[in-house]
C-alpha positions in Angstrom: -52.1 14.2 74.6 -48.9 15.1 75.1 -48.0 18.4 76.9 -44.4 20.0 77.4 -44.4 21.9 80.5 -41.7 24.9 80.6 -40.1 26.7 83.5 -38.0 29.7 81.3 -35.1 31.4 84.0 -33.7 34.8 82.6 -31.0 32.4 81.3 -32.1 28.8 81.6 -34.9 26.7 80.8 -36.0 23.6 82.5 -38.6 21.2 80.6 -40.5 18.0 81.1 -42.6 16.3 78.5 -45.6 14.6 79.8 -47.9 11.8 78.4 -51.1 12.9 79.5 -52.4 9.8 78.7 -51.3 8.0 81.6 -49.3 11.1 83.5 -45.8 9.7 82.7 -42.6 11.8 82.1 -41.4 10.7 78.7 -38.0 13.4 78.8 -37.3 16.4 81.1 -33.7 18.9 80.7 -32.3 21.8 81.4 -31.0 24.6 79.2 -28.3 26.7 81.0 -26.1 29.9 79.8 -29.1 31.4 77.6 -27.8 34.5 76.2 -24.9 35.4 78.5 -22.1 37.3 76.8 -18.7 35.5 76.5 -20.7 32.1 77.7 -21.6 28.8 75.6 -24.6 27.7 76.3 -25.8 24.4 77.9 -28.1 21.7 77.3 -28.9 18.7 79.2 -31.9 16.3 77.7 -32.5 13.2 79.7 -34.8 10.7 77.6 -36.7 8.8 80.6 -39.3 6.6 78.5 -36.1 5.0 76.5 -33.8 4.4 79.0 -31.1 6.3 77.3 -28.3 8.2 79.4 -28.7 11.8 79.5 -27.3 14.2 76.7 -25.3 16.4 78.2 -23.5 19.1 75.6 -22.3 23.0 74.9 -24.8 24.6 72.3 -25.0 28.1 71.2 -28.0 29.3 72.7 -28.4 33.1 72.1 -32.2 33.7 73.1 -34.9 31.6 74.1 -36.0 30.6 71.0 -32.9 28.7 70.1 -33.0 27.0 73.4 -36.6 25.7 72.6 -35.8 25.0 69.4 -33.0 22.8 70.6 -35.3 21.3 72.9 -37.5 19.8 70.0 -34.6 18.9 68.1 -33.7 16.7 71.1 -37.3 15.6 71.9 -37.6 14.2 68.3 -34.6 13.3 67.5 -33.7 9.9 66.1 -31.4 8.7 68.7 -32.2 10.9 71.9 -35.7 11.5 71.3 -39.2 10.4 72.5 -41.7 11.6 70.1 -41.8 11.2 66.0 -42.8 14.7 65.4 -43.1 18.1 67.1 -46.7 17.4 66.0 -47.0 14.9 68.7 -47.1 18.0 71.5 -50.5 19.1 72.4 -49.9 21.7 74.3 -47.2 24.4 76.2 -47.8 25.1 79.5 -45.6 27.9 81.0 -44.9 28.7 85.3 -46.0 32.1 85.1 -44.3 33.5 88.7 -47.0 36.9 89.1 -50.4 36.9 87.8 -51.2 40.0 90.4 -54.8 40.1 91.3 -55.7 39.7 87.5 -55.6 35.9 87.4 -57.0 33.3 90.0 -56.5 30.3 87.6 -54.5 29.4 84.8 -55.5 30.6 81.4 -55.1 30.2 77.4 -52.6 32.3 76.5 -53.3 35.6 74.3 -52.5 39.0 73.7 -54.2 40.1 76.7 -52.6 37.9 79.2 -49.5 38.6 77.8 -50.1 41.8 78.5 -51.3 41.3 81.8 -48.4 39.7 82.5 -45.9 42.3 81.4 -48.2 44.7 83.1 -47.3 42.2 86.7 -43.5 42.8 85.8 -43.0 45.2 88.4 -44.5 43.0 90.8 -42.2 40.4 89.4 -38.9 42.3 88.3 -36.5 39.0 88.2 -39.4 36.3 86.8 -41.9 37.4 84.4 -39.9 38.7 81.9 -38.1 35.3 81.6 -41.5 33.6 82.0 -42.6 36.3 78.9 -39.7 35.2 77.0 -40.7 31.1 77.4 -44.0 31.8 75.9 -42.9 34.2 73.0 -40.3 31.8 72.2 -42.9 28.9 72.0 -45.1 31.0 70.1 -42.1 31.2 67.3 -41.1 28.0 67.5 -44.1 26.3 67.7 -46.9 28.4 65.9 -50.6 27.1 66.5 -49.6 25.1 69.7 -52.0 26.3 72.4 -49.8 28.0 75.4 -51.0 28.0 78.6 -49.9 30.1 82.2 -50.2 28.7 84.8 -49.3 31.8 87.9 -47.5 31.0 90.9 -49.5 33.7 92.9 -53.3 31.7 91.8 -54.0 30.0 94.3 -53.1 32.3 97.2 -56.1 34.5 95.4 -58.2 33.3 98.4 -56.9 34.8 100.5 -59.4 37.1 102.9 -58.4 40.7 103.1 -57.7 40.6 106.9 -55.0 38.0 105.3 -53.3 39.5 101.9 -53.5 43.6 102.8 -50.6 46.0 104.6 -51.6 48.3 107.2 -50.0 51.0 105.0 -52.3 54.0 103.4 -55.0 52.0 102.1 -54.4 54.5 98.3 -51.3 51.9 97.6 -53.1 49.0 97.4 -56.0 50.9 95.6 -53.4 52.7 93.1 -50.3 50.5 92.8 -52.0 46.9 94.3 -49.6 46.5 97.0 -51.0 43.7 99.1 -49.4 40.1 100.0 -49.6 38.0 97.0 -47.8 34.6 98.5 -45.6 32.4 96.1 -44.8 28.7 95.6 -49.2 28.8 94.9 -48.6 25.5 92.8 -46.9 23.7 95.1 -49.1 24.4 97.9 -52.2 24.0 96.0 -50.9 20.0 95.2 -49.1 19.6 98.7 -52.5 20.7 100.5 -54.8 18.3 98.0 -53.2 15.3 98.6 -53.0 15.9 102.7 -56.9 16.4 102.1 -57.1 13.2 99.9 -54.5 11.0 102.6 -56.9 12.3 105.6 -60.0 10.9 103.6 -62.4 13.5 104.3 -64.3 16.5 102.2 -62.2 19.6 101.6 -65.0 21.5 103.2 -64.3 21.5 106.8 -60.2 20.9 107.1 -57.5 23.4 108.3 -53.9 22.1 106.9 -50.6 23.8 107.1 -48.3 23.4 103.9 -44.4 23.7 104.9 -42.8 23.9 101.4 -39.2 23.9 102.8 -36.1 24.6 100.6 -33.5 26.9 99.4 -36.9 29.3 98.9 -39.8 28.5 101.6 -42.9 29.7 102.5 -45.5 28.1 104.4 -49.7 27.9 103.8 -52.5 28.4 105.7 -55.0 26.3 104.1 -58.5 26.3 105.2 -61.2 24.2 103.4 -59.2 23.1 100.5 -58.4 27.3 99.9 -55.4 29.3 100.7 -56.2 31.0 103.9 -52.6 32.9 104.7 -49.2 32.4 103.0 -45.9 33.8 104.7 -44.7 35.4 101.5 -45.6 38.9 100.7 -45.5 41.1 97.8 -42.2 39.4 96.8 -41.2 36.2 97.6 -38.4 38.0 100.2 -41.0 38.3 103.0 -41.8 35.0 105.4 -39.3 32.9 106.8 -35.3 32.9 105.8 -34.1 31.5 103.6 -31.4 30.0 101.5 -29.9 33.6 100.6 -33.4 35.9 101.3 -33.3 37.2 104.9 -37.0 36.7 105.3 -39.3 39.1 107.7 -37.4 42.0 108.7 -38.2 45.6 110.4 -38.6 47.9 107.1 -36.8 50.4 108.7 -33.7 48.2 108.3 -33.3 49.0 104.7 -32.9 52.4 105.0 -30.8 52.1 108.3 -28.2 50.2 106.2 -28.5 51.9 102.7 -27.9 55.0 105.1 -25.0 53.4 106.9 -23.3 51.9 103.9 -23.8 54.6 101.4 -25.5 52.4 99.0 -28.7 52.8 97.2 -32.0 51.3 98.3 -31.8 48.7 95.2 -28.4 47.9 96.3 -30.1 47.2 99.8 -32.9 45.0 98.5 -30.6 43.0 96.2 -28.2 42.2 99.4 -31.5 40.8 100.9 -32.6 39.0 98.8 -29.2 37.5 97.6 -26.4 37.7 100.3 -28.7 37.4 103.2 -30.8 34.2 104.6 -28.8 31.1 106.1 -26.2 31.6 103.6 -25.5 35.3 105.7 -26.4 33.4 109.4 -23.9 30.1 108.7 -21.0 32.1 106.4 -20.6 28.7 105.1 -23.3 28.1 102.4 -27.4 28.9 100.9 -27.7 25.2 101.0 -28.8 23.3 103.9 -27.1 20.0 103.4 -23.6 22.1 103.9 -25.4 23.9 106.6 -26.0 20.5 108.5 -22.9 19.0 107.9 -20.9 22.0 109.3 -23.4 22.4 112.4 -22.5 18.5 113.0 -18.7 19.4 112.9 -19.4 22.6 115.9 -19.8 25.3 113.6 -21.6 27.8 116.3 -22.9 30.0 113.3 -24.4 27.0 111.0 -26.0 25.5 114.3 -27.6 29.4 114.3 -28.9 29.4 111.3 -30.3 25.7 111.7 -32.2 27.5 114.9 -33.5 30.5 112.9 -35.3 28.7 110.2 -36.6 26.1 112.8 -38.2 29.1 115.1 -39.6 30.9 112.2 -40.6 27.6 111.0 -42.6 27.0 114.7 -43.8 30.8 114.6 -46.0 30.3 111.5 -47.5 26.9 112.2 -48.8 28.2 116.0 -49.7 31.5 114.1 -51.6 29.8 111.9 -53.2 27.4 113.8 -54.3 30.4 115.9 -55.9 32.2 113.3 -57.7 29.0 111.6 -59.0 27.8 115.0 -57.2 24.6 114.6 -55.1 22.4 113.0 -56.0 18.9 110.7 -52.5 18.3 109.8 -49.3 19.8 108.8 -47.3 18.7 105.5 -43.6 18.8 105.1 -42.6 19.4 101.2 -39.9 20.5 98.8 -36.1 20.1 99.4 -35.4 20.8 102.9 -39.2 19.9 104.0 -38.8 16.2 101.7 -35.5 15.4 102.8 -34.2 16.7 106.2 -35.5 13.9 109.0 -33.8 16.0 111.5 -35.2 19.3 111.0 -38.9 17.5 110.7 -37.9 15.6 113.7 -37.0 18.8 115.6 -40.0 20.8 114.7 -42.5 18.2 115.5 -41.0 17.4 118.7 -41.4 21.8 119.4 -45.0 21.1 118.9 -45.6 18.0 121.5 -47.9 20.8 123.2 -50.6 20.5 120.3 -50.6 16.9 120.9 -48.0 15.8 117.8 -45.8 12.6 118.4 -43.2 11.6 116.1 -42.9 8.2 114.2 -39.3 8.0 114.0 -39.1 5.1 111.6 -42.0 6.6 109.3 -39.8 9.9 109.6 -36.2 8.6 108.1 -37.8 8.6 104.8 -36.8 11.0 102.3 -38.2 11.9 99.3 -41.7 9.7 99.4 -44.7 9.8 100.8 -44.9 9.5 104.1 -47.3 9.6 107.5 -44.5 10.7 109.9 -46.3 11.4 113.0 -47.5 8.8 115.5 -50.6 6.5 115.6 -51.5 8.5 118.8 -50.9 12.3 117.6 -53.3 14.2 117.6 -52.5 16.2 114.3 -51.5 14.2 111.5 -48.2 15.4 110.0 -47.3 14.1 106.5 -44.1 14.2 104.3 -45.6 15.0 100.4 -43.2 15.2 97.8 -44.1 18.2 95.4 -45.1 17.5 91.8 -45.2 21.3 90.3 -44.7 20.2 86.6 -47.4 18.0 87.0 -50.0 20.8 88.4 -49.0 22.6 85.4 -49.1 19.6 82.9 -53.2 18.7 83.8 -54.2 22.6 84.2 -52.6 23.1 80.5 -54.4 19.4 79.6 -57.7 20.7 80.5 -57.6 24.1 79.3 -56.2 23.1 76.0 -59.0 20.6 75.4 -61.7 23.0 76.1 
């Protein structure tokens, strides 16, 4: 079977099409510029299983539903496309960012967990709609195609109480579910499996870290193959900082600066979550590789904001291993985590008291997989690269073949 996997942005789309059959990518691309006023929009379709070079062009693209459609146009099309027909596509599966405590797995799409997932918007402001918008499009587009979500926040639904609740009046988590929900579930939930598979030992019984590093990042607590502890929150703002998210911060800040400033408590939020992080620490950029390279040439503020995300980094791996009475090994994944041997290299040398030692050959890889820590540590650290789509590819195979 082939399944199309779909990651719908409030105004872009990313795609990959899978063959099932033996896991391959056959085409993934990008949609950009999805509705915006005075914009053209934006596709780029790159057609793996021919060879091709990409196709890269402006398109009017005024909802969702055009930019799918222009998506099968390009999957099937005689020059640029990979299948025959759009009946050669078994299945839809859609990244779902907030299931809420409603969904601990992914699920056939219906009227009722689309309307679960509307109901999650609040919890999700930014994300689900968009995500609601993929699968509606779909839907149109592609009538009779079974849909599938699969929810960011699933696997984190493990999480013990002691873990996931606020020590705030116990009515708002009863009332409104306010609790930590954790993000990046998909990520974790193939990072932590394959540390499990490389140590060679049962699920039952191991206590790995996930460190899904990037211009988002949150870390995992993962304790017999289950999510124990997750540094993101209700939103994906709370944890370490990040790219432009300021990461854990004394509540009471907010209203200290929507006070001071004069602005409004959404104003507040939106600066946190958007204007704040490295991007605020450095003043030179969100993304790390800018970050290094102006740290290397004596920029005082970017070395800074190196040291914040490597200490908050540090804080959550001994807090973790704390709470799950030990440590198996700790997993490096996602841009920064995949591809940043000196910020691995740094970390692990800040944790020589738990016995880790650094392979510094093993750890100049970027971007595969990789044992990075030394024959004689006594935690094995790994560098995983993520594979996201294809969580969401074989959750949407198996449900759909049901």
């Amino acid at each position: 079977m082939n399944v199309l996997v779909i990651n719908a942005g409030s105004s872009s789309l990313k795609y990959q099409l899978f063959n099932m059959d033996n896991e391959t990518i056959l085409a993934k691309g990008l949609c950009e510029r999805i509705g915006m006023e005075n914009m053209v929009g934006h596709i780029k379709h790159t057609p793996l299983s021919t060879g091709k070079e990409p196709f890269v062009a402006d398109i009017d693209l005024p909802s969702h539903a055009e930019a799918i459609a222009a998506v099968i146009e390009k999957l099937t099309d005689s020059e640029y496309g990979v299948i025959g027909s759009l009946s050669e596509i078994g299945a839809v599966g859609h990244r779902v960012l907030h299931g809420g405590q409603k969904f601990t797995a992914s699920v056939l799409v219906d009227e009722q967990v689309k309307k679960a997932i509307e109901d999650c918007i609040p919890l999700g402001p930014l994300h689900n709609p968009a995500n609601l918008m993929g699968i509606n499009a779909c839907e149109k587009v592609m009538p009779g195609v079974p849909q599938v979500a699969v929810f960011d926040t699933a696997f984190h639904q493990t999480m013990p109480k002691s873990s996931y609740l606020y020590a705030v009046p116990y009515k708002y988590y009863e009332e409104y579910s306010v609790r930590r929900y954790g993000f990046h579930g998909t990520s974790h939930r193939y990072v932590s499996a394959r540390t499990i598979e490389a140590l060679g030992v049962p699920a039952e019984g191991t206590k790995v870290i996930t460190c899904h590093l990037g211009n988002g990042s949150s870390i995992a607590a993962v304790k017999d193959g289950k999510c124990f502890d997750t540094s993101m929150g209700l939103t994906p703002l709370e944890g370490l900082p990040m790219g432009t998210r300021c990461g854990s911060i004394d509540p009471a800040v907010v209203e200290f600066i929507a006070n001071t400033e004069g602005i409004s408590t959404s104003e507040t939020l939106t600066m946190l979550n958007k204007k704040s992080g490295v991007l605020a620490v450095s003043g030179v950029s969100s993304d790390f590789r800018d970050i290094n390279a102006a740290a290397d040439n004596g920029n005082e503020r970017a070395q800074l904001a190196l040291d914040m995300f490597e200490y908050g980094i540090l804080k959550y791996i001994g807090a973790y291993t704390a709470a799950m009475g030990g440590v198996d090994a700790i997993t490096f994944t996602a841009g920064v985590g995949e591809n940043d041997p000196d910020m691995r290299k740094r970390i692990m040398e800040k944790l020589a008291y738990m016995g880790v030692t650094v392979d510094e050959e093993a750890n100049r890889q970027r971007g595969k997989f990789a044992l990075i820590s030394g024959p004689d540590s006594k935690i094995k650290v790994f560098v995983i690269p993520t594979d996201e789509e294809l969580v969401i590819a074989r959750d949407t195979l198996e449900i759909a073949s049901k």
